[in-house]
C-alpha positions in Angstrom: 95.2 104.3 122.5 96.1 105.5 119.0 93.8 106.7 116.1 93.7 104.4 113.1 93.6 105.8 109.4 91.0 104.5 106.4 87.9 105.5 105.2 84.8 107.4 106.9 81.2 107.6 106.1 78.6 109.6 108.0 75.1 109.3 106.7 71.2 110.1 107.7 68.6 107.5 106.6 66.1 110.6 105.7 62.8 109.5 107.3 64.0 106.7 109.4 63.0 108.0 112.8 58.9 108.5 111.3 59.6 104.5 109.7 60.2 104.1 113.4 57.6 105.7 115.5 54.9 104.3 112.7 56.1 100.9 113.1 56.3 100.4 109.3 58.8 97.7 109.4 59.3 94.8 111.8 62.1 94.8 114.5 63.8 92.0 112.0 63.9 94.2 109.0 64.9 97.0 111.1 67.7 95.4 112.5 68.9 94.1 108.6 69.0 97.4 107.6 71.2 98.4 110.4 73.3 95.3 110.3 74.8 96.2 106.4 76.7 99.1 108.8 79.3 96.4 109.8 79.1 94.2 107.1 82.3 93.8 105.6 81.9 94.5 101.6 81.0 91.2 99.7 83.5 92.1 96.9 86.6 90.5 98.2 86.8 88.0 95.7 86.3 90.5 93.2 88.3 93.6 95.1 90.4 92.2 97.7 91.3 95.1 100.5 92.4 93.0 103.9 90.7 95.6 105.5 88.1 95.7 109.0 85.7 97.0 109.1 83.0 99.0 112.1 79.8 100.9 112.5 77.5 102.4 115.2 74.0 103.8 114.4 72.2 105.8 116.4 68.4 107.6 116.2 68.4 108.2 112.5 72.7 108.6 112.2 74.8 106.4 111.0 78.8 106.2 111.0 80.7 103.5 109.1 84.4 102.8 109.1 87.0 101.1 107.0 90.5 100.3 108.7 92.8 100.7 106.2 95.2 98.2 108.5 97.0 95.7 105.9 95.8 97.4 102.7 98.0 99.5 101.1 96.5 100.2 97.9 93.7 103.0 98.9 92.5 103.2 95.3 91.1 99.5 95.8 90.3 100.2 99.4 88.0 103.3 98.1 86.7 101.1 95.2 85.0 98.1 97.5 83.8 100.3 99.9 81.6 102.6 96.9 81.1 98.9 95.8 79.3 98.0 99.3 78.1 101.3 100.2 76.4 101.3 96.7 74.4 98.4 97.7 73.7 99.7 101.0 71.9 102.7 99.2 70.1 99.9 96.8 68.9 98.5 99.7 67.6 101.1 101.8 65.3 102.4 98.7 64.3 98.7 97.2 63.4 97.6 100.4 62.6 100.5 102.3 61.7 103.0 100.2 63.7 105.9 102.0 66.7 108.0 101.1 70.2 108.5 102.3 72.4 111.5 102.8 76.0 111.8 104.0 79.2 112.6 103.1 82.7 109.7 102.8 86.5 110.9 103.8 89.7 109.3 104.6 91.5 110.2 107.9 92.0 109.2 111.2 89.5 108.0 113.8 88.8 105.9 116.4 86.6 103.7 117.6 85.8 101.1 120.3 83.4 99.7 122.5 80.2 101.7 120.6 82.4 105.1 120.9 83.6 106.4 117.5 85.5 110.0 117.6 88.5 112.1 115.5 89.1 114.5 112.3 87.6 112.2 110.1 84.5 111.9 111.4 83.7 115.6 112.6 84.9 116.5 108.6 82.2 113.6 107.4 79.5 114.9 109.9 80.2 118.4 109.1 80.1 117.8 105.0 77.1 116.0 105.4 75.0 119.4 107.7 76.1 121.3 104.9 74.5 119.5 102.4 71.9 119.8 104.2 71.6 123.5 104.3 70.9 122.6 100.6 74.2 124.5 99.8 74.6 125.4 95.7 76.0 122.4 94.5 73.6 119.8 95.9 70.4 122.0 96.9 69.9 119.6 99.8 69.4 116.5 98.1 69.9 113.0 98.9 73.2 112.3 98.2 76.7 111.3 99.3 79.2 113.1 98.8 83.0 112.6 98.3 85.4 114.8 100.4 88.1 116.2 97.4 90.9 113.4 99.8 88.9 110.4 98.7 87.6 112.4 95.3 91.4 112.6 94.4 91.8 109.2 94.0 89.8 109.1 91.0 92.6 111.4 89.2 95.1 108.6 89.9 96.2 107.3 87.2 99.0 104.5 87.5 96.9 101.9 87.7 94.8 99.8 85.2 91.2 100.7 84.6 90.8 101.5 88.4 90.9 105.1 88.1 88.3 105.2 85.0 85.8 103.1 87.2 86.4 105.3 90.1 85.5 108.5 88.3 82.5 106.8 86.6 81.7 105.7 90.0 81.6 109.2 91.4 81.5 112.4 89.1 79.0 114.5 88.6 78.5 117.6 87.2 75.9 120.6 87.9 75.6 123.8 85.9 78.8 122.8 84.3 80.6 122.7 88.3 82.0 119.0 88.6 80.1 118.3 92.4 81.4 114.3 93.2 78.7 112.1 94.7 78.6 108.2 95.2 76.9 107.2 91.9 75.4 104.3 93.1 73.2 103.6 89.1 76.6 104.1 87.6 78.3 101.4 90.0 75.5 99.0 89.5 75.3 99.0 85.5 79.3 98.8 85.7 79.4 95.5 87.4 81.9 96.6 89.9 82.1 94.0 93.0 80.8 91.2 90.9 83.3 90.7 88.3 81.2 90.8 85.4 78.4 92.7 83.1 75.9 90.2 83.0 75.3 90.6 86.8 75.0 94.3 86.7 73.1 94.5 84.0 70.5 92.1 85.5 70.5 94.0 88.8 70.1 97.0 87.3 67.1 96.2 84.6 65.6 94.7 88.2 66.6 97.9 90.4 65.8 101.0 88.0 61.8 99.0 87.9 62.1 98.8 91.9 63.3 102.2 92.1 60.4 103.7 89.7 57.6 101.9 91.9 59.5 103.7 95.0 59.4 107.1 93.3 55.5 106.7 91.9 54.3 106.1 95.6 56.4 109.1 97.5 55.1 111.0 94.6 51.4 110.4 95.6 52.2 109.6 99.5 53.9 113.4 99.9 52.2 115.4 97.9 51.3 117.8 100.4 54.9 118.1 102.0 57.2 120.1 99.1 60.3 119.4 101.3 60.2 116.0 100.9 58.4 115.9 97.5 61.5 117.9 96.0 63.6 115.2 97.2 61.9 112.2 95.2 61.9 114.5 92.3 65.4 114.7 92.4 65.5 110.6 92.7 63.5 110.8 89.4 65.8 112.7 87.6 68.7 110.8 88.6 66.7 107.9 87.5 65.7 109.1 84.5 69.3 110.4 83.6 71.2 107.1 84.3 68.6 105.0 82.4 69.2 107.5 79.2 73.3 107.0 79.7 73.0 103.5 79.8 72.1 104.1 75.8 75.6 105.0 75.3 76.6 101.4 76.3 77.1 99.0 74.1 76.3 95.7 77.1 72.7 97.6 77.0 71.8 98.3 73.6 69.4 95.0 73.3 67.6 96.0 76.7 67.8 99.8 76.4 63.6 100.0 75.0 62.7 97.7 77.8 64.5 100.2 80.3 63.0 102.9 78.9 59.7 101.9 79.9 60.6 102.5 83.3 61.3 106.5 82.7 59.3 108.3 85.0 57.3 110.9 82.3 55.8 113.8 83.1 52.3 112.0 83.7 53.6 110.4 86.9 55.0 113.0 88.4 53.5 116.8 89.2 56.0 120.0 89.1 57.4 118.7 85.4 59.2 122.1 84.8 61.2 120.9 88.3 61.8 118.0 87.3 63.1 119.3 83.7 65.5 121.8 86.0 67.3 119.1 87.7 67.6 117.1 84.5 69.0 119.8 82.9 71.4 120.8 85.3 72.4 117.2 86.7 74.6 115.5 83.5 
């Protein structure tokens, strides 16, 4: 009995366990939500990694692993697995409307048999509780964050285009403080995991309309609960800011009115000057 090295995740499905006890979605949809957990990423044509791949869920908790076993190159390994867990985030808000918050490292774990333990995952669990405490940098939102030992692969810079995507893939900043995060838009409008432009830029167009039809029901389904609320407005900035950087890029230009009709404006959405706080402080 050994541990194994590769990458972590450790996420919350925020407002599974009500999903749950409301019987909102079927048993079948359910389980295809949870099944993505060990789904190896579909971007080994485009990304291969020779990697395995595990995950456990339990209550509302969710851990996913990546073996780093026969793959040397982390870079790539770090690239497919923001590729998958990118549309593992799409997924949960097209199809389920909820939000997702954890935290990814690299380290050593192990796991077997359902039972998943080591450094990695108590550094994943424990980045993830402190975003919750809504610490400074992220104010509790729904993110993922990037431990600074997968984060430092996006400085890497020895390798052809890979560390461009990776940062574009992951930084943030917030009130001028860089705060890394799994940029899931960002991912999308790149193409990354499908090899080309034309299929992220038809997913996205699709995705940023899903995604606004998402935000406009929380909006009016939690109006009365302000913890909750502040959460989807924070989706609607970082919906609103990705559509306006798509602008800058040139594969979007001829579809860039269209996307702006699916801004959310200040008419959809109450608590504007909140909304124009997190704008401004998000780039």
């Amino acid at each position: 009995m050994q541990y194994q090295y590769g990458i972590v995740a450790f996420f919350d499905i925020l407002g599974f366990g009500s999903l749950i006890k409301n019987n909102e979605k079927t048993l079948g949809e359910v389980a295809t939500l949870l099944s993505i957990l060990k789904t190896k990423s579909n971007t080994e044509n485009v990304l291969p990694t020779r990697s395995d791949v595990d995950g456990i869920a339990f209550s509302d908790s969710f851990v996913r692993v990546v073996m780093q076993g026969d793959a040397p190159d982390l870079q790539i390994l770090a690239m497919s697995e923001f590729c998958h867990l990118e549309n593992m985030q799409r997924l949960i808000i097209r199809e389920f409307g909820l939000l997702v918050r954890g935290a990814i490292t690299i380290g050593e774990f192990f796991i077997e048999d359902n039972i998943v333990f080591g450094p990695a995952l108590v550094r994943a669990v424990g980045l993830e509780k402190h975003c919750a405490k809504r610490i400074p940098d992220t104010n509790g939102m729904p993110v993922i964050l990037l431990d600074h030992n997968i984060d430092i692969l996006t400085k890497i810079t020895n390798k052809k285009d890979v560390p461009q995507t990776l940062k574009e893939a992951s930084q943030f900043t917030r009130e001028g403080n860089p705060v890394s995060i799994l940029n899931y838009c960002k991912i999308m409008s790149l193409g990354l995991g499908v090899g080309n432009f034309d299929d992220g830029k038809k997913r996205t167009i699709n995705f940023l309309t899903k995604q606004r039809n998402v935000i406009l029901t929380a909006i009016e389904r939690f109006t009365g609960n302000l913890n909750v609320l502040d959460k989807y407005k924070w989706l609607a900035c970082y919906h609103n800011r990705e559509i306006h950087k798509l602008k800058s890029c040139l594969h979007f230009q001829p579809e860039y009115n269209e996307l702006c009709e699916q801004l959310v404006t200040e008419d959809d959405i109450p608590g504007v000057n909140d909304i124009e706080f997190y704008f401004q402080t998000w780039n």
